[in-house]
C-alpha positions as CSV (number, residue, x, y, z in Angstrom):
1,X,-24.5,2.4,16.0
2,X,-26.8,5.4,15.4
3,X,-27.5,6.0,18.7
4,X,-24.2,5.7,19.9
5,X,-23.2,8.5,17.4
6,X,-26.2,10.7,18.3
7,X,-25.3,9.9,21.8
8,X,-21.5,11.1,21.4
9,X,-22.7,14.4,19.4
10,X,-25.3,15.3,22.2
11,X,-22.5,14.7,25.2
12,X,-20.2,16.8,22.7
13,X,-22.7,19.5,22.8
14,X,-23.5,19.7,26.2
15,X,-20.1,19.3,27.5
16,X,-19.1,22.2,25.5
17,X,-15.1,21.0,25.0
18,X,-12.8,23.6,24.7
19,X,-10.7,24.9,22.2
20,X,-7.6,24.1,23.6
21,X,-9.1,20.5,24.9
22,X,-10.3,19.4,21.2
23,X,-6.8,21.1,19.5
24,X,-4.4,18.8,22.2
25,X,-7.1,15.9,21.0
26,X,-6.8,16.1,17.6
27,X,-2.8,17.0,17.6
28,X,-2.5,13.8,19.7
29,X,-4.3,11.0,17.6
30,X,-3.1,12.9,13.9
31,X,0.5,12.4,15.8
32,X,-0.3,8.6,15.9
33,X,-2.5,8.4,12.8
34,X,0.7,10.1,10.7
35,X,3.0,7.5,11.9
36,X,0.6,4.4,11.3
37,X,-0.3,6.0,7.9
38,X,0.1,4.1,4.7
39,X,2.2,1.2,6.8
40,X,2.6,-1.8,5.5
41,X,2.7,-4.9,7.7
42,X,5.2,-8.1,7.6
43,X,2.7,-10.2,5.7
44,X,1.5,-7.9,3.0
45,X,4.7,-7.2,2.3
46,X,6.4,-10.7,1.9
47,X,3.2,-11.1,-0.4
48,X,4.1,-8.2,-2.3
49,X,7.6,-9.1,-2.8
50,X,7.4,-13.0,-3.7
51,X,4.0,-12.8,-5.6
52,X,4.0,-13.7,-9.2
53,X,1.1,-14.2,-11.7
54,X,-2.4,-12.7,-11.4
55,X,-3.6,-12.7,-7.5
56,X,-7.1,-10.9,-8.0
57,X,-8.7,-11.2,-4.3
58,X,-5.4,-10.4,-2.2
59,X,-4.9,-7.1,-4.8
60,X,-8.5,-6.4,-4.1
61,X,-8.0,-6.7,-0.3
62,X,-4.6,-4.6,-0.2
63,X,-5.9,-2.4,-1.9
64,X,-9.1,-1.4,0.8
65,X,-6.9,-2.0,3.5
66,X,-4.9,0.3,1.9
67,X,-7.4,3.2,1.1
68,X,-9.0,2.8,4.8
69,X,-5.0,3.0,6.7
70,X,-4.4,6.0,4.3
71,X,-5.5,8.9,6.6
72,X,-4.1,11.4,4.0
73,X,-6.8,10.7,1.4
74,X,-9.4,10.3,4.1
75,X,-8.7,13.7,5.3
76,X,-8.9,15.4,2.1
77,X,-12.4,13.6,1.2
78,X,-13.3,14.9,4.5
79,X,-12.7,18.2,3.1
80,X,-14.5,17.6,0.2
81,X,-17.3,17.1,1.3
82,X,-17.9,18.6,4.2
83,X,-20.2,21.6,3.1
84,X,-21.9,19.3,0.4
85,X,-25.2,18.5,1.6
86,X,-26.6,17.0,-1.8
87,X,-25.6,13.4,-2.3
88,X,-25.5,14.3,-6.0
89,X,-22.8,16.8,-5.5
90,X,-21.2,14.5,-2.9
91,X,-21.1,11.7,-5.8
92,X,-19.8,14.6,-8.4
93,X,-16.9,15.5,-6.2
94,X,-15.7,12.0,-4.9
95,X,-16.5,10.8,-8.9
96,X,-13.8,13.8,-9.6
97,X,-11.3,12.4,-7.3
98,X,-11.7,8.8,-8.0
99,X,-11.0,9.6,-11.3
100,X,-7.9,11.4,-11.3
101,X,-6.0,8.8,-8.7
102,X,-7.4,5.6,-10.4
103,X,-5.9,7.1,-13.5
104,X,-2.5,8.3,-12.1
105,X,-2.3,4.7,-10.3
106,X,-2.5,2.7,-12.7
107,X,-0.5,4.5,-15.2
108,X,2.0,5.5,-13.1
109,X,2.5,2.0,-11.7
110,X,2.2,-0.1,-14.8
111,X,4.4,2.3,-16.7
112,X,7.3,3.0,-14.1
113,X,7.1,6.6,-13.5
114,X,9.3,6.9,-10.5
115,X,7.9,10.2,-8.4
116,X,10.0,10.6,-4.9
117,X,7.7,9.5,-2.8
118,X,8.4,12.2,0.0
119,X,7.4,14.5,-2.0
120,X,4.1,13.3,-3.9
121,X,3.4,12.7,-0.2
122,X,3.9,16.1,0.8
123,X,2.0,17.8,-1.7
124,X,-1.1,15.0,-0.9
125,X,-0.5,17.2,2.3
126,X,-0.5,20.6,0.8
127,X,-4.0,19.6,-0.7
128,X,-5.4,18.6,2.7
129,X,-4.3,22.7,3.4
130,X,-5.5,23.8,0.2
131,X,-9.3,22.5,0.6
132,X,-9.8,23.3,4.5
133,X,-8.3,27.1,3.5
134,X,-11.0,26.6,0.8
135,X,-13.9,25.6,3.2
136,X,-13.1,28.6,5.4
137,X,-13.5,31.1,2.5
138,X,-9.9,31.9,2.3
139,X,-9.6,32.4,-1.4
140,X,-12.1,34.9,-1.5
141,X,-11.1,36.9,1.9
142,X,-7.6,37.4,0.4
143,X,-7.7,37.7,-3.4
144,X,-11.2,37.7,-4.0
145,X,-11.2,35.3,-5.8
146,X,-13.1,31.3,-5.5
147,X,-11.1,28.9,-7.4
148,X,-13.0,26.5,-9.4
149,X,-12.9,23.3,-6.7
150,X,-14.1,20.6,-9.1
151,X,-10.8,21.0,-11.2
152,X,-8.8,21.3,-7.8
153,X,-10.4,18.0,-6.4
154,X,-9.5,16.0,-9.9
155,X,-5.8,17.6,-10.0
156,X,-5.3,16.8,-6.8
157,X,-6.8,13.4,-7.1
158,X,-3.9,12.9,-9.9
159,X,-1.6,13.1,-7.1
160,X,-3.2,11.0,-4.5
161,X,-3.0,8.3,-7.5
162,X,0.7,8.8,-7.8
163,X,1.1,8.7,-3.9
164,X,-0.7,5.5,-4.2
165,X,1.7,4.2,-7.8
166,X,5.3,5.2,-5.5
167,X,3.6,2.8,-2.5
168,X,3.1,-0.5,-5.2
169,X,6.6,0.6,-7.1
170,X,8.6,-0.1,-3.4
171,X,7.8,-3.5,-3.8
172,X,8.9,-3.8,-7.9
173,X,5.7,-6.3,-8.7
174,X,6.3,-9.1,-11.2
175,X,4.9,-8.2,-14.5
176,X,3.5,-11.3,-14.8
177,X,-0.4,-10.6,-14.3
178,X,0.7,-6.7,-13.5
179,X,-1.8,-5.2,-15.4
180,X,-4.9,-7.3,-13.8
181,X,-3.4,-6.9,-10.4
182,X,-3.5,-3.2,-10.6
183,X,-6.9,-2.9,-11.5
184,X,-7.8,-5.6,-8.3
185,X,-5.9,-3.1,-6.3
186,X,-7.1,-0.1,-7.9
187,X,-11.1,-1.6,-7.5
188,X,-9.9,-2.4,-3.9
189,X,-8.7,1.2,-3.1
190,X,-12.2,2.2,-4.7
191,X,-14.3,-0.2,-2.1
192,X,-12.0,0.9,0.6
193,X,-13.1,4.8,-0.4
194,X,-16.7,3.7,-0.3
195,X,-16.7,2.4,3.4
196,X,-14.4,4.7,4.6
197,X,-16.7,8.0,2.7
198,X,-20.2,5.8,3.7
199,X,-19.0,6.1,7.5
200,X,-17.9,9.9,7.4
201,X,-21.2,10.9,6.2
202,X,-23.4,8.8,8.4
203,X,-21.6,10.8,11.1
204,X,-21.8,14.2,9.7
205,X,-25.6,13.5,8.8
206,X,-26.2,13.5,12.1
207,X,-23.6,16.4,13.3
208,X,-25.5,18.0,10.7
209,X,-28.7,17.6,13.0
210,X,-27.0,20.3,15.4
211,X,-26.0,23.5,15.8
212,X,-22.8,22.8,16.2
213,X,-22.1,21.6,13.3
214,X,-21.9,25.2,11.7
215,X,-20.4,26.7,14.8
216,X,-17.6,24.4,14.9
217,X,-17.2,24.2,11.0
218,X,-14.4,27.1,11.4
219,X,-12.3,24.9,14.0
220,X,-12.9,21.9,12.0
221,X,-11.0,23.4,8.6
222,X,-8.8,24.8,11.0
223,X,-7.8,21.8,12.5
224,X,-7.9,20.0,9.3
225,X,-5.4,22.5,7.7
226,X,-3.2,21.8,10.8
227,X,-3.4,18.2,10.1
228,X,-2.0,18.8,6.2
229,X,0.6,21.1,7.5
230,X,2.2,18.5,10.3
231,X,2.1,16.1,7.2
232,X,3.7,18.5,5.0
233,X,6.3,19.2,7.5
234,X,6.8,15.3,8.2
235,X,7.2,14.1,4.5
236,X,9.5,17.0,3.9
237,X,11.7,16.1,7.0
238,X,12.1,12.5,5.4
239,X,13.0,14.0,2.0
240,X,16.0,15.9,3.3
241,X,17.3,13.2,5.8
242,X,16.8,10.5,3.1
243,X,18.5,13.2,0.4
């Protein structure tokens, strides 16, 4: 696996893709990845519907599949981290986040609180923009001024959690067992994170080995802001045809 990622970076670097090449790329599979995102399949959701009682392992399950499908929070932890090169900082940041959506998931589920989900969605979105604006020095070029990002990354990790609550509240779960099935989901969401994070870094530990890492670090954010933007723009197209 390591050599086939070393091997992929060197052809990258020696091919010297274009702009325009990796932009069409990128547009294309987020186009696809957008559409899969968050989907739930026939199975998982006849479970969700007819369970009752505690179900531990299947929460647990649903819960990483869920994390690993959900390319909005994976884009935003890609933001996060990817100008932290100390795994103490990286475990700081992604502690922040886990946090604030493991809190606003299981107490916006258990207790109710109906968000639209078009919306919560949307702003998950906005933050994708917000840190890749942040990783190209944006607040500081225009109002001189860096925001604090470990307060950003736990505020917006509130409303990842949310996004994650309006997902379970579609399917109205039986209260029976409710509270131990949300923490099996919630700890599944968390394992999902960990394998999903674990393979990011292994492949930007070793983009990290070149020199294009840097030199395409501006087209990265850019790219990644474009990918919060087309999401912002989808969830908010669904909110006024669904209003």
């Amino acid at each position: 696996m390591y050599a086939g990622i070393k091997w992929i970076i060197r052809s990258m670097n020696k091919l010297r893709i274009s702009l325009v090449s990796l932009v069409l790329i990128f547009l294309g599979l987020l186009i696809s990845l957008t559409a899969m995102a968050h989907g739930v399949d026939s199975a998982t959701k006849n479970f969700l519907l007819n369970n009752s009682g505690m179900a531990i392992m299947p929460f647990i399950y649903i819960g990483a599949k869920h994390m690993i499908t959900g390319y909005d929070h994976l884009l935003f932890l890609v933001g996060v981290v990817f100008f932290l090169f100390k795994t103490k900082d990286v475990l700081i940041y992604v502690s922040l986040f886990t946090l604030g959506h493991s809190a606003t998931l299981l107490f916006g589920a258990f207790y109710d609180i109906q968000v639209n989900p078009f919306l919560i969605d949307a702003i998950i979105g906005f933050s994708i923009i917000y840190k890749g604006f942040d990783n190209l020095g944006g607040f500081k070029k225009l109002v001189g001024v860096q925001p604090n990002t470990k307060i950003a990354v736990l505020i917006f990790g509130l409303f990842h959690g949310f996004g994650l609550a309006t997902k379970l509240q579609e399917f109205e779960l039986n209260s029976d067992g409710l509270l131990t099935n949300l923490l099996a989901f919630n700890l599944g969401v968390e394992l999902g994170q960990i394998m999903a994070l674990g393979l990011v870094l292994i492949v930007l530990s070793f983009w990290r080995r070149y020199d294009s890492y840097l030199k395409f670090s501006g087209l990265t954010n850019t790219l990644l802001m474009t990918a919060g933007m087309m999401l912002v723009m989808y969830q908010l197209t669904g909110y006024f045809l669904n209003s």
